[in-house]
N, CA, C and O of each residue as an XYZ file, in Angstrom:
284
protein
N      12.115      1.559      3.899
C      10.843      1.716      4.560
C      10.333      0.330      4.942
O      10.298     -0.610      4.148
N       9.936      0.269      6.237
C       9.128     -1.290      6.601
C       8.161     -1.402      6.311
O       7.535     -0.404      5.954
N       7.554     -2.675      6.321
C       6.423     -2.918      5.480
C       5.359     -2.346      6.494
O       4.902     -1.415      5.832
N       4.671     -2.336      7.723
C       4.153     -1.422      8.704
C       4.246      0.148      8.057
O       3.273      0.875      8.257
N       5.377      0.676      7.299
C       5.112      2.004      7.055
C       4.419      2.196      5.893
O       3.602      3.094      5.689
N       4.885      1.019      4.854
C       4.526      1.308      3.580
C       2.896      0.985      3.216
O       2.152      1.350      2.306
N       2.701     -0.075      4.655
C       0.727      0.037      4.295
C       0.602      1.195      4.752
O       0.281      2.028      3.904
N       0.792      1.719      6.213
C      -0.018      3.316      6.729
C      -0.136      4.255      5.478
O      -1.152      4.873      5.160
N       1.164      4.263      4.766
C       1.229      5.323      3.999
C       0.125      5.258      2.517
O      -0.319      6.255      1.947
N      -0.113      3.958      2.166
C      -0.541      3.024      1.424
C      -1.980      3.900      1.523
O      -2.380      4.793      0.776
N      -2.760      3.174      3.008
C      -4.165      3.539      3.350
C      -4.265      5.113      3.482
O      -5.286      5.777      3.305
N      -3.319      5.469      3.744
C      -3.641      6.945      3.694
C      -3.854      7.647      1.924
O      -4.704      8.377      1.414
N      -2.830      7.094      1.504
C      -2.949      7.738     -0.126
C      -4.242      7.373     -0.475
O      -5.048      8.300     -0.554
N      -4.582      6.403     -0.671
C      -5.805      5.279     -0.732
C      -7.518      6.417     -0.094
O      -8.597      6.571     -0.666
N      -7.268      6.689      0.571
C      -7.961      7.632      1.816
C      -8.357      8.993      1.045
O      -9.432      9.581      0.930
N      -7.298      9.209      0.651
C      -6.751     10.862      0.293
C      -7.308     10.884     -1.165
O      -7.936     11.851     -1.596
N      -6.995      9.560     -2.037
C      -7.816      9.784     -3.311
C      -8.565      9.519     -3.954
O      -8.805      9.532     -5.161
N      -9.307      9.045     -2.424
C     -10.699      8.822     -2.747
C     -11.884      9.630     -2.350
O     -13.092      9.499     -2.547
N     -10.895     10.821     -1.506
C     -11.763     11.953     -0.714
C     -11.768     13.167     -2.613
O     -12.596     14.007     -2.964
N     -10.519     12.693     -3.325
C     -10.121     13.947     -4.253
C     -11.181     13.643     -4.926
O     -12.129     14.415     -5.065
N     -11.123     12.599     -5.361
C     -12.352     11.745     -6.597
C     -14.036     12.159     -6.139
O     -14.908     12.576     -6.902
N     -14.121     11.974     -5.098
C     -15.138     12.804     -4.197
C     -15.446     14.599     -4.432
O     -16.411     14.994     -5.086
N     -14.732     15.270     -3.963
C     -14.381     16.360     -4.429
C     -14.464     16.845     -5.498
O     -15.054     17.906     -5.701
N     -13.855     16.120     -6.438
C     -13.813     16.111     -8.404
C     -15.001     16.023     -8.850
O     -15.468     16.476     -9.894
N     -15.648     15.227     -7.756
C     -17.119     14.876     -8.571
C     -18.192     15.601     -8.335
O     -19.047     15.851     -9.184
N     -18.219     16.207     -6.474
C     -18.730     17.384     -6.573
C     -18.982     18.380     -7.047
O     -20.106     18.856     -7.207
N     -17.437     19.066     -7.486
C     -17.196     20.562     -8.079
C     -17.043     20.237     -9.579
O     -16.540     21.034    -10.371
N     -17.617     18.737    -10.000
C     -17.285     18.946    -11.619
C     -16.170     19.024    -12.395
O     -16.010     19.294    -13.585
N     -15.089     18.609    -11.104
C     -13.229     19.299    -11.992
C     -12.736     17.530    -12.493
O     -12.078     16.887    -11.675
N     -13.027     17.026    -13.536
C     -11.966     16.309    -14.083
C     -10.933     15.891    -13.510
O     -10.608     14.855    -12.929
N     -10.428     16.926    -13.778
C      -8.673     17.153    -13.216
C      -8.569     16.398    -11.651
O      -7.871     15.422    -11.380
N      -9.206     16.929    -10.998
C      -9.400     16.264     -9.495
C      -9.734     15.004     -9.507
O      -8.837     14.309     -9.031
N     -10.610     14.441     -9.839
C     -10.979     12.853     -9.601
C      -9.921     12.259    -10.572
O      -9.531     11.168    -10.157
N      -9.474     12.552    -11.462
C      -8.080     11.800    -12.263
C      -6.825     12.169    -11.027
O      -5.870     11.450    -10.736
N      -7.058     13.039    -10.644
C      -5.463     12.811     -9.662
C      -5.896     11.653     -8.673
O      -5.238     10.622     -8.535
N      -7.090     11.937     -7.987
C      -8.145     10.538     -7.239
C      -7.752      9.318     -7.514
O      -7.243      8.570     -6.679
N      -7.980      9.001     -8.828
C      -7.741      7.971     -9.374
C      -6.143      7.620     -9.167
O      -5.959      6.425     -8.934
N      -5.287      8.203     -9.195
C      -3.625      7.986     -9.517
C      -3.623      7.930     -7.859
O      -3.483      6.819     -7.348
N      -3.721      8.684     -7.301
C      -3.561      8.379     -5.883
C      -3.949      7.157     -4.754
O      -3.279      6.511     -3.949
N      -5.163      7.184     -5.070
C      -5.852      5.490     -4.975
C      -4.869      4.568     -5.164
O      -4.351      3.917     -4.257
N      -4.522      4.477     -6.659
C      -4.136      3.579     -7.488
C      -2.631      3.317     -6.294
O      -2.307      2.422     -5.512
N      -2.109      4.481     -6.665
C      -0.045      4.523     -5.582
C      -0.987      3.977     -3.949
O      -0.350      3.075     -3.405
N      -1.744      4.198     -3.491
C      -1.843      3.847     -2.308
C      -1.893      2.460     -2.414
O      -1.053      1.873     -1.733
N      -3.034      1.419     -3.423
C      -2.995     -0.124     -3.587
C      -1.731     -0.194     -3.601
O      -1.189     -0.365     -2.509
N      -1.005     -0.102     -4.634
C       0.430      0.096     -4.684
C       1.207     -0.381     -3.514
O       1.777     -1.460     -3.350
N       1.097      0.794     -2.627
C       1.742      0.916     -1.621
C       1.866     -0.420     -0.381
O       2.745     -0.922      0.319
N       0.937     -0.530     -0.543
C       0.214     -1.863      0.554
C       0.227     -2.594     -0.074
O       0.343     -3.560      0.680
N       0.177     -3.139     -1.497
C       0.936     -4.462     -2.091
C       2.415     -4.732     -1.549
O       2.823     -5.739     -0.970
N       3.219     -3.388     -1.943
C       4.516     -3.704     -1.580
C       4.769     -4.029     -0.028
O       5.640     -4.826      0.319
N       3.787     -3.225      1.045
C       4.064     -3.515      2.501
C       3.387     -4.950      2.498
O       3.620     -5.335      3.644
N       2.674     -5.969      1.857
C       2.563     -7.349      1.987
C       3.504     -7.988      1.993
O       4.166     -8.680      2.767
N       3.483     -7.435      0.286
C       4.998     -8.342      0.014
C       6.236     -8.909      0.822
O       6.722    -10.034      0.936
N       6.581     -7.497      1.404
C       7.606     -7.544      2.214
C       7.661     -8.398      3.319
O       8.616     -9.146      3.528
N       6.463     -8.301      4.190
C       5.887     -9.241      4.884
C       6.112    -11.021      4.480
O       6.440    -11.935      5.237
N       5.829    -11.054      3.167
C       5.596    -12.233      2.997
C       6.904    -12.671      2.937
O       7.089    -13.833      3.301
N       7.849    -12.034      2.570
C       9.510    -12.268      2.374
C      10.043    -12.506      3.516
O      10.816    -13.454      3.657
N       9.703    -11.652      4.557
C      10.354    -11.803      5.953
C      10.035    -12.711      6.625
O      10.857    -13.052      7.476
N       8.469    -13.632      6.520
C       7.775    -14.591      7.114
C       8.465    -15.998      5.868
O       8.528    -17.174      6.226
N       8.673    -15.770      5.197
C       9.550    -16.980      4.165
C      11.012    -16.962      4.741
O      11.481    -18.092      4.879
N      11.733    -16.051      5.061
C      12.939    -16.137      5.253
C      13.397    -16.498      6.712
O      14.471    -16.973      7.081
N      11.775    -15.976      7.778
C      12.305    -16.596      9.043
C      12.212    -17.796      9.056
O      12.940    -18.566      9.682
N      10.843    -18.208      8.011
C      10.090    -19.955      8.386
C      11.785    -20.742      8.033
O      12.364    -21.475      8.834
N      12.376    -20.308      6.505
C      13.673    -20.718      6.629
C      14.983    -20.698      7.522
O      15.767    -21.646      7.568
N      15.095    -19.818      8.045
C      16.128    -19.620      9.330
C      16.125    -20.567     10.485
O      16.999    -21.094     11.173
N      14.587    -20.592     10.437
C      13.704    -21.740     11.676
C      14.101    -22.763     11.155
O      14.598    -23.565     11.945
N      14.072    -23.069     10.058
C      14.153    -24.653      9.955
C      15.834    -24.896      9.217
O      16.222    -25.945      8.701
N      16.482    -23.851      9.329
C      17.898    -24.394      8.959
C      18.773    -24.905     10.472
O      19.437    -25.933     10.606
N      18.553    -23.971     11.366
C      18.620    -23.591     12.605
C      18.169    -25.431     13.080
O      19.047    -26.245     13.367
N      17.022    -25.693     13.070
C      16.366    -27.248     13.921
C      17.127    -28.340     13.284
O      17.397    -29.453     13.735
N      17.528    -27.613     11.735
C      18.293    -29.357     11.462
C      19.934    -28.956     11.606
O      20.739    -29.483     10.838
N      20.444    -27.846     12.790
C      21.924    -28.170     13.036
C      21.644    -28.959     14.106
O      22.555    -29.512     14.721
């Protein structure tokens, strides 16, 4: 998965369990705002790892770039 997919998917979980936690808190269900919570949580998750990746690919070109200028 590219890092472009893994934030969308990221903000959406993120989105989704914070609408549940919402919901949970309305109707009083526990159960619901704890899944809220876990879902949230995998969405940060998610968009850490689509940084990350980012940051790997922007380290590995800055290196390519500069192995590349000193042939």
């Amino acid at each position: 998965m590219g890092s472009t997919t893994d934030k969308i998917k990221g903000q959406a979980n993120e989105l989704a369990g914070k609408a549940k936690q919402g919901i949970g808190e309305a109707t009083g269900s526990d159960k619901l705002q704890g899944e809220g919570v876990m879902q949230e949580a995998k969405g940060h998750g998610q968009q850490a790892l689509g940084n990350a990746k980012d940051a790997v690919k922007d380290t590995a070109d800055k290196a390519a770039a500069a192995a590349h200028k000193n042939l």
